[in-house]
N, C-alpha and C positions, 0 to 999 in steps of 0.2 A: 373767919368765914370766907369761903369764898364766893365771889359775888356772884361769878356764872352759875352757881346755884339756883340765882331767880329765874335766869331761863329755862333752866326745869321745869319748876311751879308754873311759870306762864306757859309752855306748850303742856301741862295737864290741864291748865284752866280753859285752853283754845280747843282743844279734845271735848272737853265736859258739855263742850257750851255752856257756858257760865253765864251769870246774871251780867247785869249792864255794870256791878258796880266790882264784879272780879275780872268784866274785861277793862276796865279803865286802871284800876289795878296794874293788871297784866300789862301796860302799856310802860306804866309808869317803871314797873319792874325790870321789864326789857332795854329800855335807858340807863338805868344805875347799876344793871349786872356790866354796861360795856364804861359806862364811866367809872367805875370803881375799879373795873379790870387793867384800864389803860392808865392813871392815877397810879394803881400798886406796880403794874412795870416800869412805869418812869420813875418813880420812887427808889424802885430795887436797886434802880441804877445812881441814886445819891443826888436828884435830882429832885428839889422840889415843886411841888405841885399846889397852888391854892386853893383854896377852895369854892374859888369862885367857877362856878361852872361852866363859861364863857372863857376862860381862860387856857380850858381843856384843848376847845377845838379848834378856837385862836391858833392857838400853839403849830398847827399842821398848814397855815397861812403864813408864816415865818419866811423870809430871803431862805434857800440854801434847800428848803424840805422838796423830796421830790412830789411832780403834781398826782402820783396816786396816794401818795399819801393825806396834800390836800383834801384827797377822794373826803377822806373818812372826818376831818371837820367838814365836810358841808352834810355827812350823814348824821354825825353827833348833833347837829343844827338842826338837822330835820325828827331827829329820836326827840330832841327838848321839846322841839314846837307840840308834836303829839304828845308825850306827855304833858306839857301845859295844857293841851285843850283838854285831856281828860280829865284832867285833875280840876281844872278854873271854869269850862265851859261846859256847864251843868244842864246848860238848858236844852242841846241838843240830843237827840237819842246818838250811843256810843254802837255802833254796831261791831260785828267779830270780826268785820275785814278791817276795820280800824287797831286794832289788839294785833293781826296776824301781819299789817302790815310793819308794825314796830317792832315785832316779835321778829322778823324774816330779814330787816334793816339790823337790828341790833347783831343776829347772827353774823349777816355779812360783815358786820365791823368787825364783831371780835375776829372772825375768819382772816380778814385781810390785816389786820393790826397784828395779829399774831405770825403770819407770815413778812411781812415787812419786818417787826420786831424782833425776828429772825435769822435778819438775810442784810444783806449790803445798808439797807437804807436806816438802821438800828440809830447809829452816829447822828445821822443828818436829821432826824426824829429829834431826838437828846436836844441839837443843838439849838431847836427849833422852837424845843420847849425853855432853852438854858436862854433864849433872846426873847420868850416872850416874860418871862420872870424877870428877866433886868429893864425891859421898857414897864413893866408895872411898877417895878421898885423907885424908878424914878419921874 
């Protein structure tokens, strides 16, 4: 499957005006379409990935990553924290600026992860994620 599929379904769900519980949804969705996408490119490359999710955006905080790349772990940071509140924090009302802003966050990441992944800063990504996998293992 591919992941960026779920941002599909989530900009029909941000259209529809959907209920409170397809935008919370949608939130969640918008997160796992850009962490699965960025997981399967690192992977591609014979690098493994955990599955710890913290692990992902770690990876772009690494000595050596350039700092737009940094960009996209502090956005991966900010896609979890929304999807955890949608997901855990029940008790507030979820509104569609909430769904559109995870939805419009997750786009830029794949946007910019796909261009860096790209382009010159490919290596220094890898290695970034290749030092955060050996400070876990030890």
């Amino acid at each position: 499957m591919n992941p960026l599929d779920f941002l599909t379904i989530t900009s029909k769900k941000l259209k529809d005006q959907s209920s409170e519980a397809d935008l919370r949804t949608s939130a969640g969705r918008s997160y796992y379409a850009v962490y699965h996408m960025i997981r399967n490119l690192i992977e591609s490359e014979s690098v493994e990935v955990t599955d710890k999710h913290s692990v992902v955006w770690n990876s772009f905080y690494q000595n050596g990553v350039p700092p737009e790349a940094r960009a996209i772990g502090k956005d991966m940071q900010s896609l979890y924290d929304l999807r955890r509140a949608a997901d855990y924090e029940l008790d507030g009302e979820w509104r569609s600026a909430k769904a559109k802003t995870a939805y419009d966050l997750a786009c830029h990441v794949k946007d910019e992860f796909v261009k860096m992944f790209a382009g010159s800063t490919k290596d220094r990504i890898l290695d970034g994620f290749r030092a955060s996998q050996r400070h876990r293992a030890s």
